[in-house]
Backbone of each chain as ProteinMPNN parsed JSONL, in Angstrom:
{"seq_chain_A": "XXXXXXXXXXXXXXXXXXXXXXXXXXXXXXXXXXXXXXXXXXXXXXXXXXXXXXXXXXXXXXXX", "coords_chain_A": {"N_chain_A": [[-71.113, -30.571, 13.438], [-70.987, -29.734, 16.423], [-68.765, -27.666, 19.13], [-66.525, -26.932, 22.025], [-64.365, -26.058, 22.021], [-63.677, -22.981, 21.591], [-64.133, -21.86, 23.621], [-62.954, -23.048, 25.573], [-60.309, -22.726, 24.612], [-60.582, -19.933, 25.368], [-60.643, -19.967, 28.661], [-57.744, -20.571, 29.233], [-56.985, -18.936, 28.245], [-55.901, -18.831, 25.898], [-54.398, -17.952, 22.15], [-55.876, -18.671, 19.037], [-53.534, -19.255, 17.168], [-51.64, -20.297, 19.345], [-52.807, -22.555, 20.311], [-52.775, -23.923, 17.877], [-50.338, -23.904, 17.622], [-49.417, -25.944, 19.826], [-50.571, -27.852, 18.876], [-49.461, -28.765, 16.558], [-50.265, -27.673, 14.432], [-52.1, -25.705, 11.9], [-52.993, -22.516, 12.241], [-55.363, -21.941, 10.698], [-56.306, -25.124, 10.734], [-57.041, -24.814, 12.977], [-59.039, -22.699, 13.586], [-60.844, -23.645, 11.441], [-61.814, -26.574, 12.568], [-63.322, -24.455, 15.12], [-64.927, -23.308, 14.502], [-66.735, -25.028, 12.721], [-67.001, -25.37, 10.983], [-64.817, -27.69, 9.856], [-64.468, -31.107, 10.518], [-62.492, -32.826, 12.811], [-60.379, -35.799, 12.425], [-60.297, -38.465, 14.41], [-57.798, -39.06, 15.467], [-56.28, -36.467, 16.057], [-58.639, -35.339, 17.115], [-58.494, -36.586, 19.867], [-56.376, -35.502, 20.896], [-56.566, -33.463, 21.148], [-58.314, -33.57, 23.011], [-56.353, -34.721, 25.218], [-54.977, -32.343, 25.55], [-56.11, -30.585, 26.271], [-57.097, -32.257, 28.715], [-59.424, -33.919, 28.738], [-62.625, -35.157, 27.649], [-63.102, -36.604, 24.786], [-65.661, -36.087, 24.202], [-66.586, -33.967, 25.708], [-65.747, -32.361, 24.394], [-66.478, -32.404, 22.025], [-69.619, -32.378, 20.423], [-72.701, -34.027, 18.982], [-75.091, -32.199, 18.072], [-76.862, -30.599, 16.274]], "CA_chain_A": [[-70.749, -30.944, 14.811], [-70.578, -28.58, 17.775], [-67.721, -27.892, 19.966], [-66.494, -26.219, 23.124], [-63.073, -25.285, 22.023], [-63.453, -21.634, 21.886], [-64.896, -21.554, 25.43], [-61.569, -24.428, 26.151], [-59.141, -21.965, 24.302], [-60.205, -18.375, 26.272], [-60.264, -20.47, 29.511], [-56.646, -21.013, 29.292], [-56.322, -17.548, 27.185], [-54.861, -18.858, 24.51], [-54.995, -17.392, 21.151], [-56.182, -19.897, 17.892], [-52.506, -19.845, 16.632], [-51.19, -20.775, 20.608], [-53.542, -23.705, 20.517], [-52.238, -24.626, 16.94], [-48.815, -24.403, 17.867], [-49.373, -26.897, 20.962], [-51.434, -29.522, 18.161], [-48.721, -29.077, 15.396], [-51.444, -27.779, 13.157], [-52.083, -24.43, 11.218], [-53.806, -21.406, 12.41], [-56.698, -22.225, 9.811], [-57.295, -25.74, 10.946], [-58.064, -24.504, 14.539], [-60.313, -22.043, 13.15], [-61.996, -24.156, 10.874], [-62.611, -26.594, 14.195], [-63.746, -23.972, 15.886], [-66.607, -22.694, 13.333], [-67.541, -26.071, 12.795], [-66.177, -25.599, 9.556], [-64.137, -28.833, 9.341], [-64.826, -32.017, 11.707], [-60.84, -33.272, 13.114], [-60.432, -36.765, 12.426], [-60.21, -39.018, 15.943], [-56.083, -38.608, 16.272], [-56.632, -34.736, 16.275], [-59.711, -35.003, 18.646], [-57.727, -37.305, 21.286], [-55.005, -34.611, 20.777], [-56.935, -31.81, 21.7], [-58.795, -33.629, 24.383], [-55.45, -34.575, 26.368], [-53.899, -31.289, 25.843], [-57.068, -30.002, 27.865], [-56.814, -32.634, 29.898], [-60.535, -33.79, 29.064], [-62.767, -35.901, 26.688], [-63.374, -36.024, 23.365], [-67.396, -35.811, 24.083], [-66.977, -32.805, 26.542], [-65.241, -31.311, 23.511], [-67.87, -32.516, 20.859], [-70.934, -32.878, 20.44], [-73.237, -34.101, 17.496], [-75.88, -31.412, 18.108], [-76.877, -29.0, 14.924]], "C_chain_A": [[-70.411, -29.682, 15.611], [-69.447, -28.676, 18.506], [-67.648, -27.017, 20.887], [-65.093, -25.348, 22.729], [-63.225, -23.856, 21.853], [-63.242, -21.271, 23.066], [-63.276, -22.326, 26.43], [-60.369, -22.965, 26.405], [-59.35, -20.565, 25.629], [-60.209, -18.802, 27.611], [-58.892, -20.102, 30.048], [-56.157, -19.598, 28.778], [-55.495, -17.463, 26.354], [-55.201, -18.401, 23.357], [-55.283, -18.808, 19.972], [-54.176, -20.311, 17.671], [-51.392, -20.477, 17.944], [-51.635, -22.188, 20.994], [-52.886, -24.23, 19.156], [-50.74, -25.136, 17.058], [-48.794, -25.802, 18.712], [-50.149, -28.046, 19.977], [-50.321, -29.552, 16.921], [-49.438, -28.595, 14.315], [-51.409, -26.407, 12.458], [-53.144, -23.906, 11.896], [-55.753, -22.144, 11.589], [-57.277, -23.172, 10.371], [-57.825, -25.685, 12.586], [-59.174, -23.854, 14.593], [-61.144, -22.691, 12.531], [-62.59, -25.252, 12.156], [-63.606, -25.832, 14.694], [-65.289, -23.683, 15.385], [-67.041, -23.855, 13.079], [-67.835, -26.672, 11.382], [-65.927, -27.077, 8.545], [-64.474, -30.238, 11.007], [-62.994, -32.557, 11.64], [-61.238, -34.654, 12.798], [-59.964, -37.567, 13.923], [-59.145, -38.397, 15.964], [-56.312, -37.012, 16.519], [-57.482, -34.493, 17.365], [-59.365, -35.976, 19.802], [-57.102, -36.603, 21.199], [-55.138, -33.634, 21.26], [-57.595, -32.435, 23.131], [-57.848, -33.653, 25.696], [-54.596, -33.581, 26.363], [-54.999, -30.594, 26.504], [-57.715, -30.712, 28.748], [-58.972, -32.979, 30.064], [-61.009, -34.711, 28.371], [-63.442, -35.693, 25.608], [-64.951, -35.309, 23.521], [-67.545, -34.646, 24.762], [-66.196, -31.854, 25.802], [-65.991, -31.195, 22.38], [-69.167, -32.832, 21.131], [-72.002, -32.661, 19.216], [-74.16, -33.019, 17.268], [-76.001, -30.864, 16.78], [-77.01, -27.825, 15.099]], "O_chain_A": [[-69.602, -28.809, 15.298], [-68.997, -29.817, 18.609], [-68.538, -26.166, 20.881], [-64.859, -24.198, 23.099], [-62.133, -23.521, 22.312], [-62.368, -20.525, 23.508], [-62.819, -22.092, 27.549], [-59.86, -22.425, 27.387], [-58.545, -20.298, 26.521], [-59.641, -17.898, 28.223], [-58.767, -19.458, 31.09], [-54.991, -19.232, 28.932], [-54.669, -16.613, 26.021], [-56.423, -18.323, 23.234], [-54.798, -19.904, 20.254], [-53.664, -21.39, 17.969], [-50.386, -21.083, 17.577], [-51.027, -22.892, 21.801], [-52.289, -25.274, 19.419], [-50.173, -26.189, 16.768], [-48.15, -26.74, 18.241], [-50.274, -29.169, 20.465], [-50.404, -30.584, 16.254], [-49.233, -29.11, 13.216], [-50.266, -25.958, 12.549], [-54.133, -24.583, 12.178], [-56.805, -22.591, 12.047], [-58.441, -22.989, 10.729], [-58.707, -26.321, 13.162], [-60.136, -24.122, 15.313], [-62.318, -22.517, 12.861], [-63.639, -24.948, 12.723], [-64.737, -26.31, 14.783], [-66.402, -23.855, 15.882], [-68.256, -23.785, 13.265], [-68.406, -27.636, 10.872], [-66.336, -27.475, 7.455], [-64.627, -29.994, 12.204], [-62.371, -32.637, 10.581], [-62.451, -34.856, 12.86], [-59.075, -36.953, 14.512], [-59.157, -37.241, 16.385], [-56.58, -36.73, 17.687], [-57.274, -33.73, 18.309], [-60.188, -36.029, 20.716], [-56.411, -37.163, 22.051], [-54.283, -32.9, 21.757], [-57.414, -31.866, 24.207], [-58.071, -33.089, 26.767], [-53.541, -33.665, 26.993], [-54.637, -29.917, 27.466], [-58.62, -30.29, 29.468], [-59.697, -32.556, 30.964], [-60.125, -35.53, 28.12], [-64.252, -34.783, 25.429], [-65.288, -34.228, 23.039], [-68.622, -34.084, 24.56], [-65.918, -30.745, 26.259], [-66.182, -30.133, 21.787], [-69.613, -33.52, 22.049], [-72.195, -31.605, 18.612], [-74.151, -32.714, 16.076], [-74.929, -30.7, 16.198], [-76.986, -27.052, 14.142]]}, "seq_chain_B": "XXXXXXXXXXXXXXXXXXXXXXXXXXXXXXXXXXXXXXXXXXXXXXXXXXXXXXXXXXXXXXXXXXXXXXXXXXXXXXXXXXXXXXXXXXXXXXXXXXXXXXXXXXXXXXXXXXXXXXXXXXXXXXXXXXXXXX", "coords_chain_B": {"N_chain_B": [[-47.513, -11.254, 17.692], [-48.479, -13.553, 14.796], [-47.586, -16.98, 15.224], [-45.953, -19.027, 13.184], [-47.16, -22.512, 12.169], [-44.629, -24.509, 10.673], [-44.751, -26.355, 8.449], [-42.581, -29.255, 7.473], [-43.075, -30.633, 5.021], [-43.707, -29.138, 3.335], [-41.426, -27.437, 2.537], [-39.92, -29.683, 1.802], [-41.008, -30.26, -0.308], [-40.813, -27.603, -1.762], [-38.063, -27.481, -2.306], [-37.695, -30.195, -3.714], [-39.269, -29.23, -6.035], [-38.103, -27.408, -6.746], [-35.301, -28.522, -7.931], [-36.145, -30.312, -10.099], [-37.505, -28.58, -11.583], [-34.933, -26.761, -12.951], [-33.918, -29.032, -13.41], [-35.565, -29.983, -15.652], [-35.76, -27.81, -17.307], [-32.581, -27.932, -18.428], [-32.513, -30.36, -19.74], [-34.803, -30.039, -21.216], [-33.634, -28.31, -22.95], [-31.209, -29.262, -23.743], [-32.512, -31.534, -25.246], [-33.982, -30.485, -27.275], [-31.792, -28.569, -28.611], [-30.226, -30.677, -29.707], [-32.342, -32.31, -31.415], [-32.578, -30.134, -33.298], [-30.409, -29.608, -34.081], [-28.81, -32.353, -34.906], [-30.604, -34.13, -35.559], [-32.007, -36.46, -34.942], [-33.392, -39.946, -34.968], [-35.656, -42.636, -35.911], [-35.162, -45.22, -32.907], [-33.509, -43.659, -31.258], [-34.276, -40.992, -31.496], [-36.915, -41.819, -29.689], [-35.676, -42.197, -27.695], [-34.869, -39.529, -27.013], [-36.71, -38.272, -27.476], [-38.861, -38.611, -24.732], [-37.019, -38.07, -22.802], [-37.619, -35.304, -21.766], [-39.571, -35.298, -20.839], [-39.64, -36.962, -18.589], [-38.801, -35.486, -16.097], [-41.337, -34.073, -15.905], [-42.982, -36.031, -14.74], [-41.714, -36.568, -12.597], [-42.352, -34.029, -11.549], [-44.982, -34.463, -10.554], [-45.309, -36.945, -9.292], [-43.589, -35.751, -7.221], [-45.54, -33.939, -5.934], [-47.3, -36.153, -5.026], [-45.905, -37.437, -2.952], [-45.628, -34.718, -1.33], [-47.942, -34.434, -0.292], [-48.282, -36.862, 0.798], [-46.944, -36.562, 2.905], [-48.086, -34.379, 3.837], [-48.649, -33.054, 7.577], [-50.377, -31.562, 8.321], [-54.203, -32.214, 8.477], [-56.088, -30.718, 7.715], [-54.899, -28.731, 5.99], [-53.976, -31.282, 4.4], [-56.97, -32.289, 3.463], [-57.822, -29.811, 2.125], [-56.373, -29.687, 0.131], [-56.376, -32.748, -1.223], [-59.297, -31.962, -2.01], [-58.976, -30.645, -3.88], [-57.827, -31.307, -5.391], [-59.231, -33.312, -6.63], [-61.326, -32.022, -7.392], [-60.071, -30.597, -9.938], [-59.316, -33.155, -11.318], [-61.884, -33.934, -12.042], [-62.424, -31.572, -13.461], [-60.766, -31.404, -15.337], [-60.821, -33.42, -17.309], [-63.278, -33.001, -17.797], [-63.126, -31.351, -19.93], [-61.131, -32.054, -21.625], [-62.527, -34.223, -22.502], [-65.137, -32.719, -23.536], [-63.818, -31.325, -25.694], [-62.323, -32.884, -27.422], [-64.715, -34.32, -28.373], [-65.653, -31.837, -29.788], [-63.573, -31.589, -31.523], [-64.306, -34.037, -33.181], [-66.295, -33.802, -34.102], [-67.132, -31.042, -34.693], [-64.65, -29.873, -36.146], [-62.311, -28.674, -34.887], [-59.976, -27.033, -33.732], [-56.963, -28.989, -33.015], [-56.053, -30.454, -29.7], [-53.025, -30.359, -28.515], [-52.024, -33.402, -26.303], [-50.143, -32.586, -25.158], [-50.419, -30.413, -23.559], [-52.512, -30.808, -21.993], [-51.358, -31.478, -19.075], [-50.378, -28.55, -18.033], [-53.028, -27.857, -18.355], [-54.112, -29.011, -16.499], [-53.059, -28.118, -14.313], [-54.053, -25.03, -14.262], [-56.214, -25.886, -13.678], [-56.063, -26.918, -10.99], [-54.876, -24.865, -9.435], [-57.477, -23.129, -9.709], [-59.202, -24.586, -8.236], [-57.782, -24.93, -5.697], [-57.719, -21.931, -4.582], [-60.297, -21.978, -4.607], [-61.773, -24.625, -2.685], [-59.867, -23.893, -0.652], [-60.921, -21.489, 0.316], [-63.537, -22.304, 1.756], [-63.021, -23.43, 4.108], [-61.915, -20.886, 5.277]], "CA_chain_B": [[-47.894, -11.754, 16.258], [-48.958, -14.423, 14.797], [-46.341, -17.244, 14.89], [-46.365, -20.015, 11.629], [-46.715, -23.684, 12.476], [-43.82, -24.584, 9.855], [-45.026, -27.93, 7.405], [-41.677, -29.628, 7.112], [-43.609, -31.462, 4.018], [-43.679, -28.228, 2.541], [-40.322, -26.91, 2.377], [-39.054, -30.184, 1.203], [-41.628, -30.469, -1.77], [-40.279, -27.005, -2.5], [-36.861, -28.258, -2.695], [-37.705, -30.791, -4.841], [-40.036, -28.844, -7.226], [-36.469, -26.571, -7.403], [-34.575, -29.367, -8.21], [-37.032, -30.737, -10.682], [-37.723, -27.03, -12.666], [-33.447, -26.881, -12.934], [-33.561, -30.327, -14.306], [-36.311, -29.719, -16.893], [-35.302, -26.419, -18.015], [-31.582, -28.294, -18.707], [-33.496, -31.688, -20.613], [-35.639, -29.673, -22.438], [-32.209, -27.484, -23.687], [-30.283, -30.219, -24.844], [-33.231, -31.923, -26.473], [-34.538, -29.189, -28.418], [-30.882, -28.852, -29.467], [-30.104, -32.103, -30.388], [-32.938, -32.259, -32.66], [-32.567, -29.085, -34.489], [-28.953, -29.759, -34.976], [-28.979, -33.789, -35.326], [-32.147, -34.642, -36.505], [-31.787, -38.027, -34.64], [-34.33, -40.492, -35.934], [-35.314, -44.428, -35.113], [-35.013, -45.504, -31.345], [-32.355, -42.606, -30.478], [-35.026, -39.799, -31.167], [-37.554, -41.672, -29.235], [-35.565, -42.453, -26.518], [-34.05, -37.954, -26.694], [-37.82, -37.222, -26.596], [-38.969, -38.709, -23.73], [-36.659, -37.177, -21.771], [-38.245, -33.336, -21.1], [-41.094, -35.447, -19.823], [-39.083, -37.578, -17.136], [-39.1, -33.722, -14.738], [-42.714, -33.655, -15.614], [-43.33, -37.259, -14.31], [-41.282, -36.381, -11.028], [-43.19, -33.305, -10.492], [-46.137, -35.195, -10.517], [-44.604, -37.806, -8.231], [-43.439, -34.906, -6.231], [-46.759, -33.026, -5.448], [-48.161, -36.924, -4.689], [-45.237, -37.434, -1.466], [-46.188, -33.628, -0.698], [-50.209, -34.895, 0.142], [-48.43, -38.015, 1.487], [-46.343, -35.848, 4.196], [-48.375, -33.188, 4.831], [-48.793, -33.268, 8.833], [-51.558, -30.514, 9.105], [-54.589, -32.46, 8.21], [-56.885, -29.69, 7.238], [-54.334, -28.611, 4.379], [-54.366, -32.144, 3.181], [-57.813, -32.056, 2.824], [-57.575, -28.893, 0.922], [-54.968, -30.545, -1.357], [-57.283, -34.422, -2.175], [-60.653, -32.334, -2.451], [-58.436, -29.611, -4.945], [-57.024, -32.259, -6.692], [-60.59, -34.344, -7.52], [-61.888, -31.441, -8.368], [-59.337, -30.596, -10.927], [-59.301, -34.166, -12.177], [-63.102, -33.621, -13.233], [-62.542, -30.065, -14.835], [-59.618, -31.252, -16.627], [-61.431, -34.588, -17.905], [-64.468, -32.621, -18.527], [-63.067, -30.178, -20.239], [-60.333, -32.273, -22.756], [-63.971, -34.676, -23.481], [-65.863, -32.06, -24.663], [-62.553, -30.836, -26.66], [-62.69, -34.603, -27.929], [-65.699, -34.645, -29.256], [-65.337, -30.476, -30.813], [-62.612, -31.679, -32.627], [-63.706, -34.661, -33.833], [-67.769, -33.483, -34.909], [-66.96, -29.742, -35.226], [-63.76, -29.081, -36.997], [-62.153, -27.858, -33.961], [-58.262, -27.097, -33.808], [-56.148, -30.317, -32.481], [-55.33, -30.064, -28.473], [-51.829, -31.157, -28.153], [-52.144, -34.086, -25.441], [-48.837, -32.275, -23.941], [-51.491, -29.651, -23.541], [-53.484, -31.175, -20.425], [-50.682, -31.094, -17.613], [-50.417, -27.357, -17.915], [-55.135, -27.357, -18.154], [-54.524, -29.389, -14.957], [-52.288, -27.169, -13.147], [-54.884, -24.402, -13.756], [-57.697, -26.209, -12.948], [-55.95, -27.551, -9.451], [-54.973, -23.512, -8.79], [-58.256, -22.734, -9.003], [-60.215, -25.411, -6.804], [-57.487, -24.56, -4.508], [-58.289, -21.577, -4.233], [-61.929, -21.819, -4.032], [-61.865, -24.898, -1.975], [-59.052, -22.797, 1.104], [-61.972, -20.564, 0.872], [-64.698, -22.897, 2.153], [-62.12, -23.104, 5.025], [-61.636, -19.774, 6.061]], "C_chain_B": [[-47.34, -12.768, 16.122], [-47.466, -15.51, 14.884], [-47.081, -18.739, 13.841], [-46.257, -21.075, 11.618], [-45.904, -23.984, 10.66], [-44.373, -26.069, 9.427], [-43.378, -27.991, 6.69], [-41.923, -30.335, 5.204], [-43.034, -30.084, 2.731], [-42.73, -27.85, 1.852], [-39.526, -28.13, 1.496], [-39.604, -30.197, -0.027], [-41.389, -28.891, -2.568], [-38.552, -27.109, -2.93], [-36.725, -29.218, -4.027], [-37.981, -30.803, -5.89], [-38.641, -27.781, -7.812], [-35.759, -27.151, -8.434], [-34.668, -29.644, -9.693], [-37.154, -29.952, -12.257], [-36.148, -26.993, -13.628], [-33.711, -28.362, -14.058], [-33.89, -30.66, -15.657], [-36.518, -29.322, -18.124], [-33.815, -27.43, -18.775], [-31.367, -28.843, -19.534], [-34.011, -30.813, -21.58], [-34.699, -29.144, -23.523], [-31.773, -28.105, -24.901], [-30.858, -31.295, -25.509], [-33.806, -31.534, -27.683], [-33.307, -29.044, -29.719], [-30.563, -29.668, -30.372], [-31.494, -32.297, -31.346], [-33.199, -31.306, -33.973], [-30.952, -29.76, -34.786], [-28.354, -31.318, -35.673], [-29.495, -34.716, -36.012], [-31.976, -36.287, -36.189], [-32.711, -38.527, -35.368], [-34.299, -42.093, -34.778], [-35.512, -44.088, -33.401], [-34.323, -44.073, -30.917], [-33.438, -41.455, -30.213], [-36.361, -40.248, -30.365], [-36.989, -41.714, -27.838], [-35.066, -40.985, -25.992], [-36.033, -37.463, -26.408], [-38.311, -37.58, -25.878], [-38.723, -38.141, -22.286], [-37.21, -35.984, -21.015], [-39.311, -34.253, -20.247], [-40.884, -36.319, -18.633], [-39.37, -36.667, -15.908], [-40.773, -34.221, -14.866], [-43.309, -34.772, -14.574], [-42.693, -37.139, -12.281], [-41.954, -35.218, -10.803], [-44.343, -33.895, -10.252], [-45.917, -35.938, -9.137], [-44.564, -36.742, -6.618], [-44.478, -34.574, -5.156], [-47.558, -34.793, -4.968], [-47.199, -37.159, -3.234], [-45.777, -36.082, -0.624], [-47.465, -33.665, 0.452], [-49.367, -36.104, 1.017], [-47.586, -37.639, 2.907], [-46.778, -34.636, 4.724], [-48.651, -34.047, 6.887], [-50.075, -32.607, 9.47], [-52.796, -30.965, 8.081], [-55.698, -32.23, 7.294], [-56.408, -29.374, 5.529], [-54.321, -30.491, 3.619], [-55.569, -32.199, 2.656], [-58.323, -31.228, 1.755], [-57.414, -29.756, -0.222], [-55.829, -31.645, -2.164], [-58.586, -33.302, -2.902], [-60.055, -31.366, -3.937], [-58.349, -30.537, -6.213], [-58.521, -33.161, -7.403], [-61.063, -33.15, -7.917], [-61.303, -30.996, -9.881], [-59.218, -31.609, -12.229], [-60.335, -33.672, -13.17], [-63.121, -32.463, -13.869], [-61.923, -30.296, -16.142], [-60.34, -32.669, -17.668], [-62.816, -34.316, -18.594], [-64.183, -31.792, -19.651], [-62.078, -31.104, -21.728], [-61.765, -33.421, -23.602], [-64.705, -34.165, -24.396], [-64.233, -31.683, -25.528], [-62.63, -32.338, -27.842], [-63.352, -34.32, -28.923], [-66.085, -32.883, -30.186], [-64.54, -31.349, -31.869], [-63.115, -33.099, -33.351], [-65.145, -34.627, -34.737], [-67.334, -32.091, -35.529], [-65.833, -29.18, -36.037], [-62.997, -28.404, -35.895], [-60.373, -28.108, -33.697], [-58.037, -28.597, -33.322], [-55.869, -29.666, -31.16], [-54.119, -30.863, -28.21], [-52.046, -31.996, -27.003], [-51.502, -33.398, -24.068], [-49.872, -30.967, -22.955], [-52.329, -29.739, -21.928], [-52.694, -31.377, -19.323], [-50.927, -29.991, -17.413], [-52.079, -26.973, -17.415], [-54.733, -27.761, -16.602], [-54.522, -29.002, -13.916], [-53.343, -25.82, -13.003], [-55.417, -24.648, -13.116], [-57.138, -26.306, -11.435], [-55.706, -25.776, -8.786], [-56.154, -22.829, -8.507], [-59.122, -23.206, -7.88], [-59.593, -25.104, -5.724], [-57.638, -23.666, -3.665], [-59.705, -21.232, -3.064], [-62.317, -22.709, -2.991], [-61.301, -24.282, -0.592], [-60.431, -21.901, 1.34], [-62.974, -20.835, 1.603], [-64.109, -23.438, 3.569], [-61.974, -22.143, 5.959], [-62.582, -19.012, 7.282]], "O_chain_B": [[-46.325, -13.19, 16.677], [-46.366, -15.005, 14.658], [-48.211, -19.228, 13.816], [-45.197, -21.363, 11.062], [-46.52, -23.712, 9.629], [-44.346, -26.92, 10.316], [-42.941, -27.25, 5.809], [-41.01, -30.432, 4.384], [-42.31, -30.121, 1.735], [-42.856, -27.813, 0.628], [-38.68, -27.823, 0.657], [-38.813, -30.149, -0.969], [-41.675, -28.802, -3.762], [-38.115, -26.692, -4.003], [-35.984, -29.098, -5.003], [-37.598, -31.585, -6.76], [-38.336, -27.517, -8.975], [-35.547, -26.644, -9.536], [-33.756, -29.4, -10.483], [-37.015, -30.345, -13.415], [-36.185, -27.172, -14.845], [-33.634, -28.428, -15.285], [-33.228, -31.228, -16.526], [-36.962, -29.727, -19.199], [-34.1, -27.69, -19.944], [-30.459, -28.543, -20.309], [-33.631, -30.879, -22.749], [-34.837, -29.4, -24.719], [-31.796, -27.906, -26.115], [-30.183, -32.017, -26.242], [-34.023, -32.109, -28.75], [-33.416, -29.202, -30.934], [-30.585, -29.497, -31.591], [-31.021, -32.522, -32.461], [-33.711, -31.504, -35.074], [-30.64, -30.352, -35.819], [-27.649, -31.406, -36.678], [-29.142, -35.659, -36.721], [-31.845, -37.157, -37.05], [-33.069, -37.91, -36.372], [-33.679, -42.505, -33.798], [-35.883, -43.05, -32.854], [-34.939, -43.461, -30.044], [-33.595, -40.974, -29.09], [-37.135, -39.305, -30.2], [-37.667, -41.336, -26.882], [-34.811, -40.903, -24.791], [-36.515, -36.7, -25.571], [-38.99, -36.568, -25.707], [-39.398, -37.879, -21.291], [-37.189, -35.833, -19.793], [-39.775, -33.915, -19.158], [-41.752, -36.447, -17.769], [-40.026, -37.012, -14.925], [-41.334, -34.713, -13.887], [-44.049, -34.41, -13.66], [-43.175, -37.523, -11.214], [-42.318, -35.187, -9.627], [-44.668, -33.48, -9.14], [-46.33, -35.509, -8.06], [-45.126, -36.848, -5.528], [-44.414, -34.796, -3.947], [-48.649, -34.567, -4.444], [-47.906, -37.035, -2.235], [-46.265, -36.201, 0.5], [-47.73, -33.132, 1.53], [-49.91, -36.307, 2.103], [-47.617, -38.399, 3.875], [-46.278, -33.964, 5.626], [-48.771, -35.229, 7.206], [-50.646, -32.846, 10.534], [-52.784, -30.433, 6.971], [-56.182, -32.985, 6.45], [-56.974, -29.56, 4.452], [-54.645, -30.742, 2.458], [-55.607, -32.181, 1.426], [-58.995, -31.588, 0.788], [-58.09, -30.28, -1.107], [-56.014, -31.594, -3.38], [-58.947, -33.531, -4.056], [-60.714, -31.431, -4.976], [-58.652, -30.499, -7.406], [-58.633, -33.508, -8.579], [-61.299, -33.186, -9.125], [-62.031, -31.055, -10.872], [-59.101, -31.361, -13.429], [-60.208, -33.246, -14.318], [-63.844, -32.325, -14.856], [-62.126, -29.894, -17.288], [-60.166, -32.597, -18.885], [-63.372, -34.948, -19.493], [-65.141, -31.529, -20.378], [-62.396, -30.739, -22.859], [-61.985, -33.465, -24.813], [-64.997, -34.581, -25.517], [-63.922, -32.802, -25.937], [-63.072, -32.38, -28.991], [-62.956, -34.098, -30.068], [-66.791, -32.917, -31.194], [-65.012, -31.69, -32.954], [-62.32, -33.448, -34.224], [-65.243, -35.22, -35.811], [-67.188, -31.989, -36.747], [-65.991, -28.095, -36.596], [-63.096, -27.189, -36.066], [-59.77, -29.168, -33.527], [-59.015, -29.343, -33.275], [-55.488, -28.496, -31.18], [-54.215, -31.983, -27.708], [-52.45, -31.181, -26.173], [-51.791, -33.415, -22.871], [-49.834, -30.86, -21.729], [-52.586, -28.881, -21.082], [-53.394, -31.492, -18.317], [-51.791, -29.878, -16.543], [-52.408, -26.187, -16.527], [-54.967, -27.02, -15.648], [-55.243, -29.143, -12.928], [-53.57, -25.433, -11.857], [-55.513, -24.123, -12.006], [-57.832, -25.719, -10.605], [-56.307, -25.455, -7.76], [-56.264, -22.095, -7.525], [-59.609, -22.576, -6.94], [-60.256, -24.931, -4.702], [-57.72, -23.858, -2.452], [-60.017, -20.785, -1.96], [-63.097, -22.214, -2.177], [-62.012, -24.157, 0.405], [-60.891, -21.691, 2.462], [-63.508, -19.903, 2.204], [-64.995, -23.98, 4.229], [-61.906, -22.336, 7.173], [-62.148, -18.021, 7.87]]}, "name": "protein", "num_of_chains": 2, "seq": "XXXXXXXXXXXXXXXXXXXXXXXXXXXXXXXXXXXXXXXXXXXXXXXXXXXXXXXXXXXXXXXXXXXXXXXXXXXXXXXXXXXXXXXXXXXXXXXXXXXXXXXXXXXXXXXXXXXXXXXXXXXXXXXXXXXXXXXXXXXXXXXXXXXXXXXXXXXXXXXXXXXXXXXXXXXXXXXXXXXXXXXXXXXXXXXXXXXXXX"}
């Protein structure tokens, strides 16, 4: 799965562990997010969408 | 620099693995004793050796609330896929032992034997799985 959050995070100029702090989460699983690593389960991806104030789909996308 | 989202889960399942170690170490003492110096027998010595393995049964317990309070979803995943993999190393691994010992002539593996295989095995998947992570 693809995502925007990198592009979300330097927007805002936050660093990975500035964005983890604000989800409750660890450094790692923002990074793994980000790389495409690990897929969030929904509660996590509604979590990130209303802390940027956006929606889940303009944060994911199934693409390869 | 960096700052450390804190896993409350964490800190308490090291608390309790404290607790636990202390309790073990204490059990194991005054069972060891008590059978060199007593030589219980009957019900009494099954119900003195049991004991050392009550700790083991709560760390077990322990490390299963740990997975059931993590908060940072990622590390639980770690933790379930660590732990299945471990299962099958340690299940693969006391089978063939099984069947060594019981075609080949192959020492005896104490049963008590396979917590300790397990705990390897789960250190290393953990490992290697955090890595597929990073």
């Amino acid at each position: 799965m693809n995502n925007r959050l990198r592009v979300l995070r330097a927007e805002r100029a936050w660093s990975q562990a500035d964005l983890a702090e604000r989800l409750e989460v660890s450094r790692q699983s923002v990074n793994a997010i980000e790389t495409g690593k690990y897929d969030p389960s929904l509660p996590l991806a509604f979590r990130l969408a209303r802390l940027f104030d956006t929606t889940i789909e303009a944060i994911f996308t199934d693409e390869k | 620099m960096e700052r450390k989202i804190k896993d409350s889960a964490l800190s308490r399942y090291k608390k309790r693995m404290f607790i636990l170690v202390v309790v073990l170490a204490l059990l194991s003492q005054l069972v060891f004793w008590e059978f060199i110096r007593h030589h219980p027998t009957g019900v009494l010595a099954y119900l003195l050796a049991v004991l050392p393995a009550l700790p083991f049964i709560g760390i077990m317990a322990t490390y299963a609330l740990y997975i059931a309070e993590l908060r940072d979803e990622l590390v639980r995943t770690v933790v379930k896929t660590s732990l299945l993999w471990s299962i099958v190393a340690t299940l693969s691994a006391t089978t063939l032992w099984g069947f060594l010992e019981l075609l080949a002539n192959a020492p005896h593996l104490q049963p008590l034997l396979v917590l300790p295989i397990f705990g390897i095995f789960l250190g290393i998947a953990t490992a290697l799985v955090n890595r597929r992570y990073e």
